[in-house]
C-alpha positions in Angstrom: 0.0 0.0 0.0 1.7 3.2 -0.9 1.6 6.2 1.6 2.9 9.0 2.7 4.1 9.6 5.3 4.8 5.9 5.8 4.1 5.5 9.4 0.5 5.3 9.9 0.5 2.7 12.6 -1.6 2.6 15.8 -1.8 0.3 18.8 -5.2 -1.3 19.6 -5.8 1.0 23.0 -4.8 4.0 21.2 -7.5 3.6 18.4 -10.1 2.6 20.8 -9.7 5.7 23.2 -9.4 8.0 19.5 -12.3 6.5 18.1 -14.3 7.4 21.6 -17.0 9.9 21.3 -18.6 12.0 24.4 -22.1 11.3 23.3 -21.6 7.4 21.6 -18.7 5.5 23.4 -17.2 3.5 20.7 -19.3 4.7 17.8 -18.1 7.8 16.3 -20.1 10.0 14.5 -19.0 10.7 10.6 -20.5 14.0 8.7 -19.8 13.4 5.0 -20.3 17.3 2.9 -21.9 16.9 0.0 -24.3 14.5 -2.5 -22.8 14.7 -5.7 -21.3 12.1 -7.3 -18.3 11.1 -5.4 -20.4 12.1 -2.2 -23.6 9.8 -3.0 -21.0 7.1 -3.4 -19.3 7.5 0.0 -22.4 7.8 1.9 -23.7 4.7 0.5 -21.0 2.8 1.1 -20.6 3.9 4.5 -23.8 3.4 5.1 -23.6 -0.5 4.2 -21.1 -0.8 6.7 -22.8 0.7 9.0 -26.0 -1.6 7.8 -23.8 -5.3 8.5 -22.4 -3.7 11.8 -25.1 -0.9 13.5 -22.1 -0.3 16.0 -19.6 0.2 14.5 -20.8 4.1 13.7 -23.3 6.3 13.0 -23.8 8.4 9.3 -24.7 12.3 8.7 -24.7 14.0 5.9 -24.3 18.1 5.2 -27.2 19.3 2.8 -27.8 22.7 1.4 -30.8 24.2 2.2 -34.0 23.6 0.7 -36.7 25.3 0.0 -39.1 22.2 -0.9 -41.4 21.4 1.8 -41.1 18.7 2.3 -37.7 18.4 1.8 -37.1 15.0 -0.9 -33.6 14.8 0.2 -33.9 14.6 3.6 -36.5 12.3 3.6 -34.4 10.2 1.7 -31.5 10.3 4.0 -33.8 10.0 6.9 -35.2 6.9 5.5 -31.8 5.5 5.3 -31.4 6.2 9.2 -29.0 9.3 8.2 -28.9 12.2 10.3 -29.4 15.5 8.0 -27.1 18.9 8.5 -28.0 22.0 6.7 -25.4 25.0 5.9 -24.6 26.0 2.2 -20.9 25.7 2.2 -20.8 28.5 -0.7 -22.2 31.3 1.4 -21.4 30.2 5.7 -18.7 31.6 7.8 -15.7 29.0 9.2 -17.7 29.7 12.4 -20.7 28.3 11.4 -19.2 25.2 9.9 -17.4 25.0 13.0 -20.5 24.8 14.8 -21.8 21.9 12.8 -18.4 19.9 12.6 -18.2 19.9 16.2 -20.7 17.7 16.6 -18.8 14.9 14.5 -16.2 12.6 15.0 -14.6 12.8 11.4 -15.7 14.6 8.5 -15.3 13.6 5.2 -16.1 16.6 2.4 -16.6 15.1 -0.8 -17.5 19.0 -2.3 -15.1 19.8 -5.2 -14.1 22.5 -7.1 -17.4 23.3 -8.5 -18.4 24.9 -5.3 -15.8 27.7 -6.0 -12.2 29.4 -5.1 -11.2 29.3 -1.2 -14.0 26.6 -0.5 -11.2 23.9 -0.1 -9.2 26.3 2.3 -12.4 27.3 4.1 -13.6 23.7 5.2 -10.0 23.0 6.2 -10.5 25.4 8.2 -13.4 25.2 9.8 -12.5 21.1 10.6 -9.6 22.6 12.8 -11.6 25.0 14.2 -14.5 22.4 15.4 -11.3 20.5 16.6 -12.7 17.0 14.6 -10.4 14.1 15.5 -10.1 13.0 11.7 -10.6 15.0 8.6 -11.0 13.8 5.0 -10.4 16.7 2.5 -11.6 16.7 -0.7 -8.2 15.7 -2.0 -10.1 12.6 -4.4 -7.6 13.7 -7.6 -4.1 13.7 -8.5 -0.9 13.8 -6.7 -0.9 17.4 -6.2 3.0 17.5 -3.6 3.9 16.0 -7.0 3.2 18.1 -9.5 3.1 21.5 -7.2 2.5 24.8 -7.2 2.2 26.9 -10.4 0.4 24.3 -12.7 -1.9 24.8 -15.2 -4.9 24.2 -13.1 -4.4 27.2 -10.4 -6.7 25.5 -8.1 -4.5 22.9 -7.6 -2.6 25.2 -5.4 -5.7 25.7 -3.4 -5.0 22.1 -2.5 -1.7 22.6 -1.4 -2.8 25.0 0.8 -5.2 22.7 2.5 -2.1 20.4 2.7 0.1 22.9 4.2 -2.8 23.4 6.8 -3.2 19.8 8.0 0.3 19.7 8.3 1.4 22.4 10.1 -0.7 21.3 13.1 -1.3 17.7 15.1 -5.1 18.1 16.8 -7.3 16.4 14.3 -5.6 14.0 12.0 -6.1 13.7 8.4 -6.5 11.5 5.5 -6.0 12.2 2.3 -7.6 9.9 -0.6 -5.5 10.5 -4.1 -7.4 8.5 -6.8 -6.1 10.2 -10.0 -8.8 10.9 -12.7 -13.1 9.5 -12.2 -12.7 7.0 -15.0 -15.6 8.7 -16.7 -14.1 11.8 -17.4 -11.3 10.2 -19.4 -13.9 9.6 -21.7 -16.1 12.7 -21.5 -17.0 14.3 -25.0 -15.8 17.5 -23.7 -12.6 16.7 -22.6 -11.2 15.8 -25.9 -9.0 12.4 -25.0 -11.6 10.2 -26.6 -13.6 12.0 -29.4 -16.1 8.9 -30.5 -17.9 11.0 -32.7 -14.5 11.3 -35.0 -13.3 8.0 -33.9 -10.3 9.5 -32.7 -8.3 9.3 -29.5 -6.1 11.7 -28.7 -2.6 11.4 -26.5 -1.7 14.5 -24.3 2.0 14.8 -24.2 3.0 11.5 -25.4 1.5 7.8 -26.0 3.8 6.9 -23.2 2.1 8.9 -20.7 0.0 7.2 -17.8 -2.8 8.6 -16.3 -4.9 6.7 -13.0 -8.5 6.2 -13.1 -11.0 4.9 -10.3 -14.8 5.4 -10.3 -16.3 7.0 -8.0 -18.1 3.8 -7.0 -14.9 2.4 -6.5 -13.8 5.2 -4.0 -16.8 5.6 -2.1 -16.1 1.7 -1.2 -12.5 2.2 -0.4 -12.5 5.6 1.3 -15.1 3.3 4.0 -12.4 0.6 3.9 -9.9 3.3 4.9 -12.0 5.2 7.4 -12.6 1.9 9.4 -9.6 0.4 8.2 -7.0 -1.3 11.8 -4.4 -0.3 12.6 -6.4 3.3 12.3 -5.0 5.2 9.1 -4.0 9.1 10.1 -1.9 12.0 8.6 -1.0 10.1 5.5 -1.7 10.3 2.0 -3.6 6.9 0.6 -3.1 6.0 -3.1 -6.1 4.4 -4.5 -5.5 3.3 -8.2 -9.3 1.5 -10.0 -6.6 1.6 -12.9 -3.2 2.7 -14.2 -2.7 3.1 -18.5 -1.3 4.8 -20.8 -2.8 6.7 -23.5 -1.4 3.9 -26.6 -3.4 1.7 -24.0 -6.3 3.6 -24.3 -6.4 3.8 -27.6 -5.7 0.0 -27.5 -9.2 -0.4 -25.7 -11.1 1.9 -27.6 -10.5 0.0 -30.6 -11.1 -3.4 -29.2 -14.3 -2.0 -27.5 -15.6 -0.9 -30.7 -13.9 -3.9 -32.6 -12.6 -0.8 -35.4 -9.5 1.1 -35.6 -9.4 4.4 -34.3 -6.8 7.2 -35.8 -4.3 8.2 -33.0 -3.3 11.8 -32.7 -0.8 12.9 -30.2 -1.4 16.5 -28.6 1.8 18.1 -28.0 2.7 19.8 -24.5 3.5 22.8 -26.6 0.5 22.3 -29.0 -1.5 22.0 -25.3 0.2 25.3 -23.8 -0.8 27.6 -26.5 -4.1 26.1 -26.8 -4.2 27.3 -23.1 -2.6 30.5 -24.1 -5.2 31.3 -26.6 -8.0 30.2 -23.8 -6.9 30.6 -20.3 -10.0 30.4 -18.9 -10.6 27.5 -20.7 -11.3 24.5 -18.2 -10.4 21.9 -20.5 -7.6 22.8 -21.5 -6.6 23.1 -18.2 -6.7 20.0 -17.4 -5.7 18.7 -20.6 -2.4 20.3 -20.2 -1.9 19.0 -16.3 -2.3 15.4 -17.8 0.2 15.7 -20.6 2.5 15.7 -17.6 4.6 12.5 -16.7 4.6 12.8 -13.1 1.8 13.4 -10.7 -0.9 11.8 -12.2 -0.8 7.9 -12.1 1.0 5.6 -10.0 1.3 1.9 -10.4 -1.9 -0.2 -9.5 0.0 -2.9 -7.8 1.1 -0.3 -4.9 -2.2 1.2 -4.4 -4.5 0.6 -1.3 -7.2 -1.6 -2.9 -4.1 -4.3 -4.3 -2.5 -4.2 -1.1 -5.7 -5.2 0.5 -7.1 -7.4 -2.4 -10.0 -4.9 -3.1 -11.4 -5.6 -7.1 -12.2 -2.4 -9.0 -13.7 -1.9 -11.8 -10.7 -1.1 -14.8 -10.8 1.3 -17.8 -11.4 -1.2 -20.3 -14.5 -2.6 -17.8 -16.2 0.7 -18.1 -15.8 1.2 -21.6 -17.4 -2.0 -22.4 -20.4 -1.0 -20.3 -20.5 2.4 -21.4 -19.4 2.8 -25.1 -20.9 -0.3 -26.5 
């Protein structure tokens, strides 16, 4: 299992007496932020856990406020035996976060960058304010002490912030879950890599190039795995890895998905940095030039948490066949 830093060992007393809460000795409460994709998929696998073994915790989630009455979400959640929160996370202070986090043993956000600039830095916050005893930061991307600051995708820096935050202070422990790219957008229309439509796949950088993929199934089951994973996992970075190829691998399972050749074009880093110049507002083409990179986004499979603990996940060349055909 690749992690860093490597020592993320506990003894059995010390994870017990951690894993205490004031209100529910031996069940700790765990707030997950948000109900998106990556969030839906951690709360429901949390909550399956929590379904074979009712001690073993107890589930919350953080909702926006609605205006529906009544409210379909919570109802849902509520049905589930989930325990609501409301605060927009756009609009409330640290403070008021604070006030909800307090309440929770660990928090896992699973709000990304659509919620806007400083969000990241602001729930980071607030989780150290509350005083949480674990913290999961949205973090579920690339390796970004790898590839550092300056990139192509300024909020990446925004994560390095959040980094430098955990870091600097040893109250409330941290994980952070790096899972490369959500297998799906290596295939979104929009992103360019695979263009079906002109049965083209493009390379960024060079055919050589890797990128890692996981699904956000697939980290919603391991990010529970690692939350009640023994010996307890803290201040360390967790490599999760559904799959690791290259883009001539890609291409490879394009073609034999679609059982036709495809015509292989490779984008250029400098072809990608002055499309960005042009554009540099340009989302795509943000990203597109962060993965023409060699380093910093993929790492070997075989060293990633779900091989070390013999956890299947679903590859690239699985979810092509279910979704292109």
């Amino acid at each position: 299992m690749r992690v860093h830093p490597a020592d993320v060992t506990t003894t059995e007393t010390e994870t017990t007496e951690t894993m205490t809460t004031t209100s529910n000795v031996n069940r700790p409460a765990i707030l997950v932020i948000g109900t998106g994709e990556l969030g839906a998929s951690v709360l429901a696998a949390l909550n399956r856990r929590v379904s074979e073994d009712p001690g073993i915790a107890s589930i919350a989630v953080l909702l926006r406020p609605s205006t529906a009455t009544p409210d379909p979400r919570t109802e849902e959640m509520t049905t589930l035996g989930i325990t609501v929160e409301h605060a927009d996370v756009a609009t409330a202070s640290v403070a008021e976060l604070a006030a909800v986090m307090r309440r929770y043993h660990t928090v896992i956000s699973c709000v990304g960058f659509a919620a806007g600039p400083g969000t990241q830095r602001k729930l980071a916050q607030a989780a150290l304010t509350a005083g949480v005893s674990r913290y999961f930061p949205w973090q579920f991307g690339v390796d970004y002490d790898e590839i550092g600051r300056g990139s192509a995708q300024p909020l990446f820096d925004e994560q390095l912030d959040v980094r430098d935050l955990l870091r600097r202070q040893n109250a409330t422990e941290w994980v952070i879950v790096s899972t490369g790219m959500f297998t799906s957008f290596l295939f979104e229309p929009a992103f360019g890599v695979v263009d079906l439509a002109a049965n083209t796949v493009h390379a960024l950088g060079s055919w050589d190039n890797e990128v890692t993929l996981t699904t956000p199934e697939d980290i919603g089951v391991l990010t529970a795995d690692i939350v009640f994973a023994e010996p307890r996992i803290h201040d360390a970075v967790v490599y999760l890895a559904g799959d690791t190829i290259s883009y001539r691998e890609l291409a490879d399972i394009v073609e034999r998905v679609r059982g036709a050749a495809v015509t292989r074009q490779v984008w250029t880093t400098g072809f990608l940095a002055d499309q960005l110049r042009r554009q540099p507002d340009d989302t795509m083409r943000k990203y597109r030039a962060v993965f023409a990179r060699s380093t910093g986004v993929a790492w070997p499979k075989a060293q990633s948490y779900n091989a070390a603990r013999g956890i299947g996940t679903i590859t690239a060349e699985e979810w092509a066949k279910a979704n292109l055909t």
